[in-house]
C-alpha positions in Angstrom: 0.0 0.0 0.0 1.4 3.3 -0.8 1.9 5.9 2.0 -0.4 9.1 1.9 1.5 11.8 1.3 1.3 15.9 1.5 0.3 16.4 -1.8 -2.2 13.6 -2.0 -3.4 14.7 1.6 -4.0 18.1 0.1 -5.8 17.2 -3.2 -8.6 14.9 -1.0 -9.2 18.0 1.3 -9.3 20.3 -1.8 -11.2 17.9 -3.8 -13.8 17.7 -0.6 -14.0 21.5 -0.3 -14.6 22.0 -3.6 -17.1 19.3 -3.6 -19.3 20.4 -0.4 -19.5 24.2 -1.9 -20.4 23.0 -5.5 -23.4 20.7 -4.0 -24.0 23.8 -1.6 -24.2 25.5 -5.2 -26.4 23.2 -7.3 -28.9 22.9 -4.2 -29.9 26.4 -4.8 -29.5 27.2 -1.1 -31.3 30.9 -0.6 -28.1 32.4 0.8 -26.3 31.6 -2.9 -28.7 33.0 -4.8 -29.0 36.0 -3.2 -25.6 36.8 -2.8 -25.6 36.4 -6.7 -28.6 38.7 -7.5 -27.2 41.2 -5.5 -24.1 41.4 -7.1 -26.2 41.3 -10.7 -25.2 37.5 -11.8 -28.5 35.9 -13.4 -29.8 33.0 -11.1 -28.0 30.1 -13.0 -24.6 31.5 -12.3 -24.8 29.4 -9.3 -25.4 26.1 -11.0 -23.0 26.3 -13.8 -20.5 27.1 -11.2 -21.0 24.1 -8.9 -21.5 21.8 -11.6 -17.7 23.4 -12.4 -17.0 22.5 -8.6 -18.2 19.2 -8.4 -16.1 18.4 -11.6 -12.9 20.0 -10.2 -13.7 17.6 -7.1 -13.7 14.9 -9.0 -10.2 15.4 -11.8 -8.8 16.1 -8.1 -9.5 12.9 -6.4 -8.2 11.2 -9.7 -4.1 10.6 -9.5 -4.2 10.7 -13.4 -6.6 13.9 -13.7 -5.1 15.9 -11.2 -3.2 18.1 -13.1 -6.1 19.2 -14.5 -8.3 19.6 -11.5 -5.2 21.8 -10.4 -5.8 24.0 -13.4 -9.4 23.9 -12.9 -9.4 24.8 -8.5 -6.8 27.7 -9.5 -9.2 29.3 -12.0 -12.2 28.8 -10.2 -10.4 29.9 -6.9 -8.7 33.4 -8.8 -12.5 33.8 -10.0 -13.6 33.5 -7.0 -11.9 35.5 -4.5 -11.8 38.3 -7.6 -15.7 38.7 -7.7 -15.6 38.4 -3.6 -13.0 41.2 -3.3 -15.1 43.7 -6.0 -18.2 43.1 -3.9 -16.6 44.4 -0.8 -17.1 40.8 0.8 -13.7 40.7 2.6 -13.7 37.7 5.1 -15.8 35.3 2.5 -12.4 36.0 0.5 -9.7 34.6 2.9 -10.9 30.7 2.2 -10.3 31.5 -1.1 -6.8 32.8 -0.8 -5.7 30.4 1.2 -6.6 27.5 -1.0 -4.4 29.7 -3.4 -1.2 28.9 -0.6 -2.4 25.4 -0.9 -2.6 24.7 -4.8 1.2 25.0 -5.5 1.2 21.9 -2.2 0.2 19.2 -4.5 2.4 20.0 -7.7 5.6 18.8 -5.0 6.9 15.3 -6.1 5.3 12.3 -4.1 7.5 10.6 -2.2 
């Protein structure tokens, strides 16, 4: 059995997160679609971008996809923490720029 490593450690926490917020996303919760409203996004915004989630979760919890789901979490999370900074939405933002300290983790060689 091969040991669990940093990287690999950090793409099943990523791939979670990314996967709890884009079923968060696609459920429509009130909250989400609000926040998008207000900051004049039409109502499926929110869908398209968990269905994005949910696939990032999934090229992240595949070794041979991962790459790719690295590409995919860094655009989603500069998106993201771009549209929460020009709506004035400060702490909502520090999640997202700390997964951004976290990406470059599971680009390191595994051991």
């Amino acid at each position: 059995m091969r040991e669990f490593s940093l990287p690999i450690a950090t793409a099943y926490a990523l791939c979670f997160a990314f996967g709890v917020v884009g079923l968060i996303q696609l459920a429509g919760m009130d909250f989400v679609r609000r926040a998008y409203l207000r900051w004049g996004y039409p109502a499926w915004t929110a869908r398209l971008t968990g269905g994005v989630e949910l696939l990032t979760a999934v090229l992240l919890a595949s070794s041979n996809a991962r790459p790719l789901g690295i590409v995919l979490a860094a655009g989603i999370n500069f998106i993201s923490v771009v549209l929460l900074l020009k709506n004035r939405a400060y702490l909502l933002a520090l999640p997202g720029i700390a997964v951004t300290a976290v990406l470059p983790i599971m680009l390191l060689p595994i051991q």
